[in-house]
BADRENRO-692397 format. One line per field, with one value per residue (C-alpha): residue in one letter; x, y, z. Coordinates in pm, whole numbers, plus 32768, in hexadecimal, padded with zeros to 4 digits. Layout:
! residues N
res = (A/...)
c1 = (X/...)
c2 = (Y/...)
c3 = (Z/...)
//
This chain:
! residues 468
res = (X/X/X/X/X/X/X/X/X/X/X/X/X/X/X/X/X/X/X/X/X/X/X/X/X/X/X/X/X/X/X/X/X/X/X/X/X/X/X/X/X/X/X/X/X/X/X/X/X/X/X/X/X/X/X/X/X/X/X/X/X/X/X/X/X/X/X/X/X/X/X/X/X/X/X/X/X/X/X/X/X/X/X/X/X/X/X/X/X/X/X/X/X/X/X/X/X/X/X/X/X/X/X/X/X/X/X/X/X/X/X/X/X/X/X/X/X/X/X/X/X/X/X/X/X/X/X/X/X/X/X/X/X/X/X/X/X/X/X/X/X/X/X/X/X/X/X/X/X/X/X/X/X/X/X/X/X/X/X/X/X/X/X/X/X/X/X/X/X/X/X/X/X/X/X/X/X/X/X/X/X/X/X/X/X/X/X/X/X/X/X/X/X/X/X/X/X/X/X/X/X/X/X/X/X/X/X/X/X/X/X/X/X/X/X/X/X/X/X/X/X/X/X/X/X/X/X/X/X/X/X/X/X/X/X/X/X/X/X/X/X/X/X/X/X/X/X/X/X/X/X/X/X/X/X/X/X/X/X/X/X/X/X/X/X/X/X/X/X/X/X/X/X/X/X/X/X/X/X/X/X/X/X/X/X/X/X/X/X/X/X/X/X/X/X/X/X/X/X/X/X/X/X/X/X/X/X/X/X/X/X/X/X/X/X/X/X/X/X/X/X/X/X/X/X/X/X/X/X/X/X/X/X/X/X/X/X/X/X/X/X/X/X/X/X/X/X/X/X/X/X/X/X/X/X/X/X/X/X/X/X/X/X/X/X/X/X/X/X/X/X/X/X/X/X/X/X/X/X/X/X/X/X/X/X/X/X/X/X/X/X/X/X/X/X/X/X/X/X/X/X/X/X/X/X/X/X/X/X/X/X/X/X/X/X/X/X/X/X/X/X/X/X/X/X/X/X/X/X/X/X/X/X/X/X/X/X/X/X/X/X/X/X/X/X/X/X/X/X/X/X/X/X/X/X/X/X/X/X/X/X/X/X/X/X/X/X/X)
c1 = (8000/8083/80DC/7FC8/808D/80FF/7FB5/7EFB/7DDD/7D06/7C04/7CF9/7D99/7C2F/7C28/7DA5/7D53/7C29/7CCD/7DBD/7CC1/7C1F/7D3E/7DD1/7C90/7C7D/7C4B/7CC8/7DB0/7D2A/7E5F/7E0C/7EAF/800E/806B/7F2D/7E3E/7DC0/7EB8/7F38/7FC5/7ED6/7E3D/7F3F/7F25/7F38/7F13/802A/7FCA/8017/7F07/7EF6/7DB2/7CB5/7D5A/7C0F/7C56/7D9F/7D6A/7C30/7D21/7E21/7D2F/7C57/7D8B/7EEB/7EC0/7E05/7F26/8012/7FFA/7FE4/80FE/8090/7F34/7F29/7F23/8051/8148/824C/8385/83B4/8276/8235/813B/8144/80AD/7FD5/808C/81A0/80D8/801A/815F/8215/8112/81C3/82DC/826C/8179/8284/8392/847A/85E4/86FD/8837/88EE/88B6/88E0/87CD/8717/8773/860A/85C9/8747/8702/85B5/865A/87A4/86AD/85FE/876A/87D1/8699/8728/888B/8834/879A/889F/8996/8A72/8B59/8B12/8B63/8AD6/8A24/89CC/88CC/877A/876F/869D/86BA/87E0/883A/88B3/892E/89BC/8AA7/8AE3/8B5A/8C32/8CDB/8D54/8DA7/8EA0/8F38/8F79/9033/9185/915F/9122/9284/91C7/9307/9228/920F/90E5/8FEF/8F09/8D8D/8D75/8BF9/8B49/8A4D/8926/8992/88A6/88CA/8901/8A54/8AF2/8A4E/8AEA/8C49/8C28/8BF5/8CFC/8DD3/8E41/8E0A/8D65/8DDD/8CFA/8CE6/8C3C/8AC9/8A70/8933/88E0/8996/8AF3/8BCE/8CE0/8D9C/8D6C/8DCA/8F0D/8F70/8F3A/9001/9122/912C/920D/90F5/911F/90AE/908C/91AD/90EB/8FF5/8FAE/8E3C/8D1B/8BA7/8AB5/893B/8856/86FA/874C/8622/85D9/85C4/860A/8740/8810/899B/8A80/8AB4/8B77/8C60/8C81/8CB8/8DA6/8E8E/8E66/8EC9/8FF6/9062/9016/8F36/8DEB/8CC0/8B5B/8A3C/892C/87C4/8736/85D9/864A/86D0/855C/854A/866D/851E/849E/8535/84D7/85D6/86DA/87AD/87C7/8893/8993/8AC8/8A18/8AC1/8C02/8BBC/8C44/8B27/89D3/887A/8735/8605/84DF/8402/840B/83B1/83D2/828A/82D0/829E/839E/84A9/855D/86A6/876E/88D9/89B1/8B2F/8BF2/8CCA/8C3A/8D5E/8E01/8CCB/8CDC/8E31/8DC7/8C82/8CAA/8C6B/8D6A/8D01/8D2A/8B99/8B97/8C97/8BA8/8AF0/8C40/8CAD/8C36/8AF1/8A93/89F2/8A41/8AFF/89AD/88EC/89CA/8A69/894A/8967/87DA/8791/8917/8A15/8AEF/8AD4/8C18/8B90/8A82/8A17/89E6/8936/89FA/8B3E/8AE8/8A67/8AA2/89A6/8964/881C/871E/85B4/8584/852A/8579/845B/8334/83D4/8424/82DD/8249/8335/82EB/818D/8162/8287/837B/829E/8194/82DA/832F/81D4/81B1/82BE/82B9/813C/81EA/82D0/81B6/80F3/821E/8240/80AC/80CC/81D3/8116/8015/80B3/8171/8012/7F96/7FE1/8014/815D/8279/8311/8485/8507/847C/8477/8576/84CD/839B/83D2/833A/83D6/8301/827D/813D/81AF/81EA/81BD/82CA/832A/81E4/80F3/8171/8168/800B/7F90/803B/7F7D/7E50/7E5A/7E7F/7D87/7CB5/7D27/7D7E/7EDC/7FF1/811B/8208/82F4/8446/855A/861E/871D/86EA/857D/8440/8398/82AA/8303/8249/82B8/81E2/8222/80C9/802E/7EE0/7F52/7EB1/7F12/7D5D/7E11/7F33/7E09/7D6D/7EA3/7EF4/7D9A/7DC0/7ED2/7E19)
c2 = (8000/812E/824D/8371/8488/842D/83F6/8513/8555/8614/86BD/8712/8805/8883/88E7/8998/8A0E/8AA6/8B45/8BE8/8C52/8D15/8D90/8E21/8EBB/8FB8/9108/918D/90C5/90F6/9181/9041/905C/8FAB/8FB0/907B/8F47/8E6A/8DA4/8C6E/8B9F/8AAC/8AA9/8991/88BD/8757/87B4/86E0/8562/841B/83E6/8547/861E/863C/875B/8835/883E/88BD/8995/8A4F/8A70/8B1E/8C17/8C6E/8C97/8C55/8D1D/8E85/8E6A/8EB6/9025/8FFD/90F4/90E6/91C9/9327/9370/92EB/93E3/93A5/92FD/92CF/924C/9155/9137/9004/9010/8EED/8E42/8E27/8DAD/8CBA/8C3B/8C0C/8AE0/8A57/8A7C/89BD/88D5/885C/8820/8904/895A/8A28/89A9/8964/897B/87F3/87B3/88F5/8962/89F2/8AC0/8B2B/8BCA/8C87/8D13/8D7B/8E3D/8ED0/8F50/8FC9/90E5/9155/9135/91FE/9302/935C/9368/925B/91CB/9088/8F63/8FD6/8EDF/8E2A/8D94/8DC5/8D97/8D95/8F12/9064/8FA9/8EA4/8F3F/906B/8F16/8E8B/8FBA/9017/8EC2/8EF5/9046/8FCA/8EB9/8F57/9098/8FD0/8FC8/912B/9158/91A3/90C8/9100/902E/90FA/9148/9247/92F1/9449/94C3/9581/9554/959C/9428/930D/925A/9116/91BC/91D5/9060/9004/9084/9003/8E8E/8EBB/8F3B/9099/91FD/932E/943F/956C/969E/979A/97DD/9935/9984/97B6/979A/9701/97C9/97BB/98F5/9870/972D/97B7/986E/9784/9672/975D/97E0/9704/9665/9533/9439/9500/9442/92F8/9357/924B/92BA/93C0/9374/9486/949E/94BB/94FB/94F1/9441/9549/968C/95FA/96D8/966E/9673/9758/960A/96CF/978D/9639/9563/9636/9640/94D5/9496/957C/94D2/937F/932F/9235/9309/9269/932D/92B5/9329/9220/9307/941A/932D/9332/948E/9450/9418/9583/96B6/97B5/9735/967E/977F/9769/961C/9678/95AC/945C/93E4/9414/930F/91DB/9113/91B6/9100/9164/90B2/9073/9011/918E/9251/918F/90F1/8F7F/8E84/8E48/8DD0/8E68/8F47/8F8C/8F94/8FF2/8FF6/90CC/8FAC/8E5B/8D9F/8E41/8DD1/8C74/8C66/8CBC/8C04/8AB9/89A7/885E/8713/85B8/8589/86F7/86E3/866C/87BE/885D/8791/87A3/86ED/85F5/86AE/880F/88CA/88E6/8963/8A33/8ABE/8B57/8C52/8C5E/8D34/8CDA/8E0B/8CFF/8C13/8B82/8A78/89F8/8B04/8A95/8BB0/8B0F/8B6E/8D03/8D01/8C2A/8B62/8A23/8981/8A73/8A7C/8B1B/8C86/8D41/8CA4/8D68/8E71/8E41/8DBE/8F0A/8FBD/8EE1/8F1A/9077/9141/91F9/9338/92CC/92CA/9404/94AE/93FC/9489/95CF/95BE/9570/9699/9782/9733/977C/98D6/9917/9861/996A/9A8C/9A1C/99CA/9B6A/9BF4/9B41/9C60/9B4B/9AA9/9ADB/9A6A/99E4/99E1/99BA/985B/9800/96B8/9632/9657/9759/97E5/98B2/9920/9986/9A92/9A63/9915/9812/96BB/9632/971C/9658/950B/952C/95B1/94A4/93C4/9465/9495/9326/92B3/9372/92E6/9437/9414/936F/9487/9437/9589/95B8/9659/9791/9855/97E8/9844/9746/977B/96E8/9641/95C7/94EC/9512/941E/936B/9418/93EB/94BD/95F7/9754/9708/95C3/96F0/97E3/9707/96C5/984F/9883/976D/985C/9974)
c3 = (8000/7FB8/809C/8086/8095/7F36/7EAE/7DEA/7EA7/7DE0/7EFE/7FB0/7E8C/7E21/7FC2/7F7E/7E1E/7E9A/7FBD/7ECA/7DDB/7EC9/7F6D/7E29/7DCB/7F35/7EA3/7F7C/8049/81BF/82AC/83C6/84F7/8543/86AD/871F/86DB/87E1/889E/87D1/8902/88DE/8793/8704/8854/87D6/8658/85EB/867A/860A/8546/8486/8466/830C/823D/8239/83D6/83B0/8280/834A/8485/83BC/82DD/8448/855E/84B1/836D/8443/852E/83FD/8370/81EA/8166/8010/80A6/8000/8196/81E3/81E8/82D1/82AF/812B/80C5/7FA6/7EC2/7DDF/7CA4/7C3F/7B3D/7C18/7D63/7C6A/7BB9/7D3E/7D2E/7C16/7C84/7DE1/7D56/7C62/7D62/7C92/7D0A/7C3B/7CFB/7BBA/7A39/7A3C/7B06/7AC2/7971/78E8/7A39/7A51/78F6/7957/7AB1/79CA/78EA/79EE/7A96/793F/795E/7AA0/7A39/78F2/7997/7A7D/7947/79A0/788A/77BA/7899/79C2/7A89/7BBC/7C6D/7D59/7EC8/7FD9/802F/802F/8155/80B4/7FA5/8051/8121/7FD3/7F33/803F/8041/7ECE/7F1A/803E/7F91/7E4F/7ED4/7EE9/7D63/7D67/7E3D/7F81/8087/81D8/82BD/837D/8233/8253/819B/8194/81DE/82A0/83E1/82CD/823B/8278/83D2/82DE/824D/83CA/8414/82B4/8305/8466/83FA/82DF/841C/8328/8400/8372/8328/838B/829C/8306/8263/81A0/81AF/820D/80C3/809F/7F91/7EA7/7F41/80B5/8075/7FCE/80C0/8201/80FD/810A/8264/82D8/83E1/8473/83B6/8273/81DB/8206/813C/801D/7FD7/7FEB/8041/7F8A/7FD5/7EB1/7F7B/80F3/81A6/82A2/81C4/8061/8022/7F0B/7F36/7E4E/7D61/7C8C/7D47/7E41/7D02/7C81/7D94/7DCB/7C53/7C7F/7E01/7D39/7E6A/7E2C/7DF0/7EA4/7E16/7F41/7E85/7F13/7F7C/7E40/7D42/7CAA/7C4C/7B6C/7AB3/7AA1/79D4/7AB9/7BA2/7ADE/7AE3/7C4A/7C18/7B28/7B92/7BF0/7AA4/7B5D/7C4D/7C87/7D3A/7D62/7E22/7DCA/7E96/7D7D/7EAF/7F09/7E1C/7CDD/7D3A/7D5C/7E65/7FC0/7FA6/7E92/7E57/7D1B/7D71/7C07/7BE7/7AD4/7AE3/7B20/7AF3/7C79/7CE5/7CA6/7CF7/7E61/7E86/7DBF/7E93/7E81/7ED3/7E2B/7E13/7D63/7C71/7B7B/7B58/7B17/79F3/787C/785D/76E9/7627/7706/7603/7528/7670/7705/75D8/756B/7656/763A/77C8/7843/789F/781E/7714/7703/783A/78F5/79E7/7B52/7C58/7D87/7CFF/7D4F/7EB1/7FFA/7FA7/7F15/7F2D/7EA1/7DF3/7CCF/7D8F/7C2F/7B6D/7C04/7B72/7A41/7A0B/7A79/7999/786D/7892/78CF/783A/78FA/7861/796A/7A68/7A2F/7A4C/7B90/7C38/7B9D/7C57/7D84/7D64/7D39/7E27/7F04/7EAB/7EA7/8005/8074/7FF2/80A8/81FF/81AF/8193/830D/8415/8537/843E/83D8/829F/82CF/819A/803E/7FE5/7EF3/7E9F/7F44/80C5/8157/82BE/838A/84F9/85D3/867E/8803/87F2/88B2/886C/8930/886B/8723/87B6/8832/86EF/864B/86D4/86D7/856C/853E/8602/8557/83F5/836C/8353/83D3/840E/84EB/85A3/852E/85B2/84DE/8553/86B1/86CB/86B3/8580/8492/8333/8210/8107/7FF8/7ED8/7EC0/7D76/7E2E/7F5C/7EC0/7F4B/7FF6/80FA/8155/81AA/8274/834E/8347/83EA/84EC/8569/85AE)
//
């Protein structure tokens, strides 16, 4: 007899199926209410037994008190943190990608997706004006990537002459707190410049390079910020990559939150030097609209990568060596940054293991057009400045800086740390937003990250009034 839980069972999906139907077809997506729902101590007691539960049980457990006690980040209310917002071709294909037990560990066992996710990184890696050749792989987040970046970065500045025995990043405290847990685990130091205006420059970071500082001689890299999550400020990539070309010093574009509006003309312009870099992540499950867990990480040059990263084992050196009937496949070239060989994702990151997180989006892109990309995030960005305008105009705020992308920084005027917490919570529980406080320049303060297209200029309104 066989074992069941290899047996199609087809109730069972119509119960799923249906769940996701209806799921996908919210308009809107309700808020819910994470941690503020009802206690959950006891609402699993003695779910998992011996002799297992019918599916419709379990299924009506999770939708009533597991799936309210999660807040739903791609609602057009959700606008703290960095939001996402899927779009429906790519939620729709991430069940493909599940229901067919599809991985993209290497291009022998994964050839067909490995090609989608390369074509997919070749619209991000094209749009940032990197050369020909340029390449990598997706992770799981700019965590990972930001780790996996610095790793190559590290190990590839002997090449670049860099005899230290005590390497060390230049950034600034504006970095992401991943950057200072990356350099931690990869046991490098940073090197703090000091911020201009929260923005890291060419001319600062010259000068504390030549000061004679300690550590400024150990120096084998610089970490620039395209979007910072807080107050989406976007480095001098220019100036920074410029002096990082000239110091021959590994250049980490981090746009993990930004990376998307590489997207939109009115603010190109504000990246001009991200071609200069020589790693660069961009998360597609912020605000290029596909499903967790998916980051872009791209290298000018590949080939450092996978000098780092390739993994060497006796059971693995099949996926390294020339395949029968390879040179047809991977010569074409058809999606690959490189089409002299097979093309395998866990040479370029720490990983090795991974599903096939690329596909949703490239499925997305296929089907829409990156046109429809651009005019999303371009609504994004304009809601942001209508947003700001309209947070100016509201005698009890104050407007803390114009947004430069789509965060929005402001404050209700005498109110403390406690004020924002309670109305935080209040506005939650009320399903009108959730908004968590911030912190800027040592003050509490309140932040929006508007990237939802839905989250109209109306949703912003509502939470202005709630302060009054």
């Amino acid at each position: 007899m066989r074992n069941p839980m290899f047996v199609y069972d087809e109730e069972m999906a119509d119960l799923i199926f249906g769940y996701c139907r209806e799921r996908l077809a919210l308009d809107p997506v309700p808020l819910d209410y994470g941690g503020y729902s009802t206690p959950l101590h006891d609402v699993l007691d003695g779910l998992i037994s011996p002799d297992g539960n019918e599916p419709a049980r379990v299924l009506q457990l999770f939708a009533d008190r597991l799936a309210t006690a999660v807040i739903s980040s791609d609602s057009p209310r959700f606008v703290s943190f960095i939001p996402a917002a899927p779009t429906k071709a790519s939620l729709l294909f991430d069940m493909v990608v599940s229901s067919s037990s599809l991985q993209a560990t290497s291009w022998l066992e994964a050839a067909g997706a490995v090609c989608a996710e390369n074509q997919a990184l070749g619209v991000i890696s094209h749009l940032a004006g990197l050369p020909e050749g340029a390449g990598g792989c997706f992770v799981s987040g700019g965590s990972a990537g930001n780790l996996s970046a610095l790793m190559v970065g590290r190990d590839t500045a002997r090449i670049r002459g860099h005899q230290t025995e005590r390497p060390r990043f230049a950034c600034t405290e504006e970095a992401h707190s991943s950057v200072g847990k990356a350099l931690h685990v990869l046991g490098v130091e940073p090197f703090l410049v000091a911020a201009v205006d929260h923005r890291l420059t060419g001319e600062v970071l010259e000068a504390a390079l030549g000061s004679g500082r300690e550590g400024a001689a150990d120096v084998v890299g610089v970490v620039a910020t395209a979007g910072t999550t807080n107050g989406g400020i976007v480095d001098d990539l220019a100036g920074v990559g410029a002096v990082s070309r000239r110091r021959g010093l590994w250049f980490h574009v981090d746009a993990a939150y930004g990376g998307a509006a590489l997207f939109a003309p009115t603010v190109r312009p504000l990246f001009d030097g991200v071609d200069l870099a020589d790693s660069l992540v961009v998360d597609p499950h912020k605000w290029l609209f596909a499903p967790y867990d998916c980051a872009a990480l791209v290298y000018r040059q590949p080939a450092l990568a996978k000098a780092v990263h390739t993994q060497d084992a006796a059971y693995l050196d099949v996926i390294h060596e020339a395949m029968p009937g390879s040179e047809h496949a991977a010569g074409s070239g058809a999606g690959q940054p490189n089409g002299e060989e097979p093309w395998n994702p866990t040479d370029y990151a720490y990983h090795l293991t991974r599903r096939a997180r690329g596909l949703p989006l490239w499925f997305s892109l296929a089907v829409y057009g990156t046109n429809a990309y651009r005019d999303a995030v371009e609504a994004a960005l304009a809601n942001a400045k209508e947003s700001a305008a309209l947070i100016s105009e509201t005698p009890y705020l104050e407007l803390l800086r114009e947004p430069t992308l789509s965060i929005v920084l402001f404050r209700r005027k005498g109110w403390s740390r406690a004020d924002y917490e309670t109305w935080s919570a209040e506005l939650l529980a009320g399903q009108v937003a959730f908004v968590t406080p911030t912190t800027w320049e040592g003050e509490a303060a309140a932040r929006l990250a508007l990237l939802h297209p839905d989250t109209t200029v109306d949703v912003v309104a509502e939470i202005v009034d709630s302060m009054a």
